[in-house]
Short mmCIF file of the C-alpha atoms (twelve columns), coordinates in Angstrom:
data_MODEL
# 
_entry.id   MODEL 
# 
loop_
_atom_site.group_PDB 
_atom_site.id 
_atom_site.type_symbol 
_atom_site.label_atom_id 
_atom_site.label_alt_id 
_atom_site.label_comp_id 
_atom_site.label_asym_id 
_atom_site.label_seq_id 
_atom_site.Cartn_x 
_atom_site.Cartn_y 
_atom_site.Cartn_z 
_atom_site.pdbx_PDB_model_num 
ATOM 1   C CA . UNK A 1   0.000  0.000  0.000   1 
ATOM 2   C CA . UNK A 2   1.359  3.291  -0.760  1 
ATOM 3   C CA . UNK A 3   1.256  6.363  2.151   1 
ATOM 4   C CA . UNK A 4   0.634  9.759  1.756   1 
ATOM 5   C CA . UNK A 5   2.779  12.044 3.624   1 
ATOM 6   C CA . UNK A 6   1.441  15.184 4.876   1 
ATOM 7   C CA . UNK A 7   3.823  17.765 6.662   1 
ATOM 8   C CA . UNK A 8   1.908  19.966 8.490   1 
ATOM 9   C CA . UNK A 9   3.688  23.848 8.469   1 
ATOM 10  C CA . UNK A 10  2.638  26.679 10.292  1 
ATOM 11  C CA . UNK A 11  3.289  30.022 8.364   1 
ATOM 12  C CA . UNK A 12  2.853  34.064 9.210   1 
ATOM 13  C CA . UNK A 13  2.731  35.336 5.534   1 
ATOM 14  C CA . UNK A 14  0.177  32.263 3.550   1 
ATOM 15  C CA . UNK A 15  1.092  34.627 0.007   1 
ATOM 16  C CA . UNK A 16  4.719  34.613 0.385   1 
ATOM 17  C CA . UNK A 17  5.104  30.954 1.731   1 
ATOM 18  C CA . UNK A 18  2.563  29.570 -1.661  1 
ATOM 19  C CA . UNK A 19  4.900  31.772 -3.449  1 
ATOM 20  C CA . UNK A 20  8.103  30.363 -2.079  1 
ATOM 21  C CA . UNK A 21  7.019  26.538 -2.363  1 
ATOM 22  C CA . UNK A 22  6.023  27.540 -6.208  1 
ATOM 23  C CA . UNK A 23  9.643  28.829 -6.791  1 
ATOM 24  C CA . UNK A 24  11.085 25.851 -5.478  1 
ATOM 25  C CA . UNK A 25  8.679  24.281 -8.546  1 
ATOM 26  C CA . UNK A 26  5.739  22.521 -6.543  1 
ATOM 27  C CA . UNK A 27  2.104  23.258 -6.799  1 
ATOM 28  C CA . UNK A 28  -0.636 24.254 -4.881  1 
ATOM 29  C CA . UNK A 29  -3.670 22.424 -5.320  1 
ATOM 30  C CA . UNK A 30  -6.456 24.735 -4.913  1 
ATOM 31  C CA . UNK A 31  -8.794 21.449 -4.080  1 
ATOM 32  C CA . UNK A 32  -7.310 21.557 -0.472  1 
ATOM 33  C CA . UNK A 33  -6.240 25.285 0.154   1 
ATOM 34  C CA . UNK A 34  -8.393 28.569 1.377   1 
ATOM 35  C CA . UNK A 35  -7.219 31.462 2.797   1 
ATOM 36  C CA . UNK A 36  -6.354 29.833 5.982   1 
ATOM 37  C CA . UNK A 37  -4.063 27.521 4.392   1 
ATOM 38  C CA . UNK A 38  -2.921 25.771 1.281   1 
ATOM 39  C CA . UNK A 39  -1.986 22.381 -0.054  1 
ATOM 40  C CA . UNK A 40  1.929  22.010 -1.653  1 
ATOM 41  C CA . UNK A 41  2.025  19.171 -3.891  1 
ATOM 42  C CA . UNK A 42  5.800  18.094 -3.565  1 
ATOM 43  C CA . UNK A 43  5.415  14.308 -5.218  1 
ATOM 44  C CA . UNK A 44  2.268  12.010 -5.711  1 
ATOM 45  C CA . UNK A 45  2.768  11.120 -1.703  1 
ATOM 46  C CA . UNK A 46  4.327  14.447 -0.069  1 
ATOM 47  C CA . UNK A 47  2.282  17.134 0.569   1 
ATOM 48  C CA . UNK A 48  2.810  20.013 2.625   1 
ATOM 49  C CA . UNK A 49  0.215  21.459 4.750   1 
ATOM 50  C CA . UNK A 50  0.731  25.396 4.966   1 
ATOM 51  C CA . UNK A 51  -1.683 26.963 7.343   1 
ATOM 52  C CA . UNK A 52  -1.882 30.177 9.026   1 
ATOM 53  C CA . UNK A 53  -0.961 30.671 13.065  1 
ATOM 54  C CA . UNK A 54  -4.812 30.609 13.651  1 
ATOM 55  C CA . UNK A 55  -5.727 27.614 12.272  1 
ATOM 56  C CA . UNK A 56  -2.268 26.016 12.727  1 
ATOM 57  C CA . UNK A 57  -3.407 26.253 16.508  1 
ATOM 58  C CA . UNK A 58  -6.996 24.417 16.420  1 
ATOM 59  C CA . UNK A 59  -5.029 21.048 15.218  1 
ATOM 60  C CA . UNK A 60  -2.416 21.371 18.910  1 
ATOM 61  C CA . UNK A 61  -2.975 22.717 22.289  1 
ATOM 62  C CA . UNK A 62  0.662  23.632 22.336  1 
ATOM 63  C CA . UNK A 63  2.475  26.191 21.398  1 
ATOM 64  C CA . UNK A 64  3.590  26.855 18.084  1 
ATOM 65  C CA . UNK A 65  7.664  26.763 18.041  1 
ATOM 66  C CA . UNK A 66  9.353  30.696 17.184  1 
ATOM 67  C CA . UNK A 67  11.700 28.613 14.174  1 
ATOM 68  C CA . UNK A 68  13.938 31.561 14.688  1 
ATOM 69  C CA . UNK A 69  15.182 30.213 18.183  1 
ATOM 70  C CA . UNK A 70  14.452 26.757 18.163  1 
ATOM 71  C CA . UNK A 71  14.069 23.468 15.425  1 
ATOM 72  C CA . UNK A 72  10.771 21.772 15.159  1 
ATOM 73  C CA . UNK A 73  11.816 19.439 13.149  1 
ATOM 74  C CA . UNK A 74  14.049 18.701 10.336  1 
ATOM 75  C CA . UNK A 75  12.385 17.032 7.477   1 
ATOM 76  C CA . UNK A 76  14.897 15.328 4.306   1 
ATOM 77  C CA . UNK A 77  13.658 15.507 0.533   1 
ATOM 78  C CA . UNK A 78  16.028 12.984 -1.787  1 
ATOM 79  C CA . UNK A 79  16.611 14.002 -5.378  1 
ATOM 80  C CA . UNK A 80  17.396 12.233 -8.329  1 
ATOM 81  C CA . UNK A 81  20.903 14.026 -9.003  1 
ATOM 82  C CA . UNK A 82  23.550 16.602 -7.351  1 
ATOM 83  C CA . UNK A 83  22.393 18.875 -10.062 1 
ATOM 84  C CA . UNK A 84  18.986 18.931 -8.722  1 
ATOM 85  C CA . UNK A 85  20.063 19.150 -5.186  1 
ATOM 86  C CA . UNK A 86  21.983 22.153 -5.993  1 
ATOM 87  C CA . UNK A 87  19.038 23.676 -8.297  1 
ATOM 88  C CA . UNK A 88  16.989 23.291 -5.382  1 
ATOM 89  C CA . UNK A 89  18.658 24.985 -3.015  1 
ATOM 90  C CA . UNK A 90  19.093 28.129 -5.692  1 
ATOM 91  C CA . UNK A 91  15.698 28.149 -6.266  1 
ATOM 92  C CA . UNK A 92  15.067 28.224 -2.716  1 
ATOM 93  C CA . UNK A 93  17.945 31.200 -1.966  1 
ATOM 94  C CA . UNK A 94  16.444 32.893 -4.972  1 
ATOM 95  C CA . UNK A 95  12.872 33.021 -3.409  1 
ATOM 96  C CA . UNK A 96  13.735 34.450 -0.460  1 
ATOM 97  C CA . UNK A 97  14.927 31.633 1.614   1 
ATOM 98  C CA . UNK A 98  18.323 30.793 3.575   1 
ATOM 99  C CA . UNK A 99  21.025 28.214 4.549   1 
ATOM 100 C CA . UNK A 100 22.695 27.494 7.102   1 
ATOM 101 C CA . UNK A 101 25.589 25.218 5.739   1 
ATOM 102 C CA . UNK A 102 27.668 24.046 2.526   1 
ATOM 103 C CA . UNK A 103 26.948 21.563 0.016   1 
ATOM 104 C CA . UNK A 104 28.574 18.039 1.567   1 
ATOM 105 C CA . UNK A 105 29.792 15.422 -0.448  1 
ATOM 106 C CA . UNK A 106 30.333 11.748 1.289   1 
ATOM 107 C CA . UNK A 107 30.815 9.943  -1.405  1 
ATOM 108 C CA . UNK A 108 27.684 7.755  -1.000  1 
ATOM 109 C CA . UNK A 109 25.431 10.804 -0.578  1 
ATOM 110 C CA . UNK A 110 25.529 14.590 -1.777  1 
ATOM 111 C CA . UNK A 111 23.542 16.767 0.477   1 
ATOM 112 C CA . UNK A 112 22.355 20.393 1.471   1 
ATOM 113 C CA . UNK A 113 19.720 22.125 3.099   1 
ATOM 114 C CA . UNK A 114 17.594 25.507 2.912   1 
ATOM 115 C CA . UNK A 115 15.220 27.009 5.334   1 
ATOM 116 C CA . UNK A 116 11.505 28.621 3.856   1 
ATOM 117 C CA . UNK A 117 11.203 31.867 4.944   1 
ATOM 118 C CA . UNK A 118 9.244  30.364 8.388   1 
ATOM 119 C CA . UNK A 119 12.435 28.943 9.529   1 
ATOM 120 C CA . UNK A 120 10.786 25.410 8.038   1 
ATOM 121 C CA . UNK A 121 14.375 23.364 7.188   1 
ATOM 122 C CA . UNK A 122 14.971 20.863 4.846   1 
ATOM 123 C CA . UNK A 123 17.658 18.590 3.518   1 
ATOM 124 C CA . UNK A 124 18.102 17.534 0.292   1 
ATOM 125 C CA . UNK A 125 20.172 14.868 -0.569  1 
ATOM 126 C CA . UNK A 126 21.235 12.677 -3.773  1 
ATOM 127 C CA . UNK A 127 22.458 8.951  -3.221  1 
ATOM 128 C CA . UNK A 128 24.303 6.996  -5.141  1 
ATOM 129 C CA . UNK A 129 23.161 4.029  -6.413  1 
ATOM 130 C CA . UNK A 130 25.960 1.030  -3.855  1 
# 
């Protein structure tokens, strides 16, 4: 059976985090998004869940975690070259969001990571076929 993954984001700015995710060259899929929040296609079984602070906060009774001084959680997207990690991650710096390391090359894997402007990080990483 195949799983659908659904990463659940909270977000200040809905516009500018739909536009960032679009950059990167995902899709919204206006089926599942409002103005409270929108659906991110990122394959046929990741999606991610943006939703505003408001409604973020009816799916937890705890707090919502200030990305700028702590991690919620790191989440890892594989790729199907170093090219396309590192197209990524240029996309992403072009949209608006950050890094906070260097490309990293281990021989069995090529990785890297950027942050969406929410403080929201992911890896991306390219392994080689053993």
């Amino acid at each position: 059976m195949s799983r659908q993954v659904y990463l659940n984001f909270p977000v200040r700015d809905l516009a500018k985090s739909v536009a960032f995710y679009e950059a990167l060259g995902f899709q919204k899929n206006p089926q599942f998004s409002s103005d409270a929040g929108a659906c991110i296609v990122v394959s046929d079984t990741i999606l991610v869940m943006l939703s505003r602070h408001e409604l973020f906060r009816t799916f937890t009774p705890k707090e919502v975690c200030d990305t700028s001084r702590a991690v919620e959680v790191l989440v890892s997207l594989s790729c199907e070259s170093r090219d396309e990690v590192d197209a990524l991650v240029a996309r992403a710096l072009a949209a608006g969001g950050t890094t906070y390391d260097k490309s990293e090359d281990l021989g069995f894997m090529y990785s890297h990571s950027f942050v969406d402007p929410d403080g929201h990080g992911w890896g991306v990483l390219h392994l080689t076929a053993s």
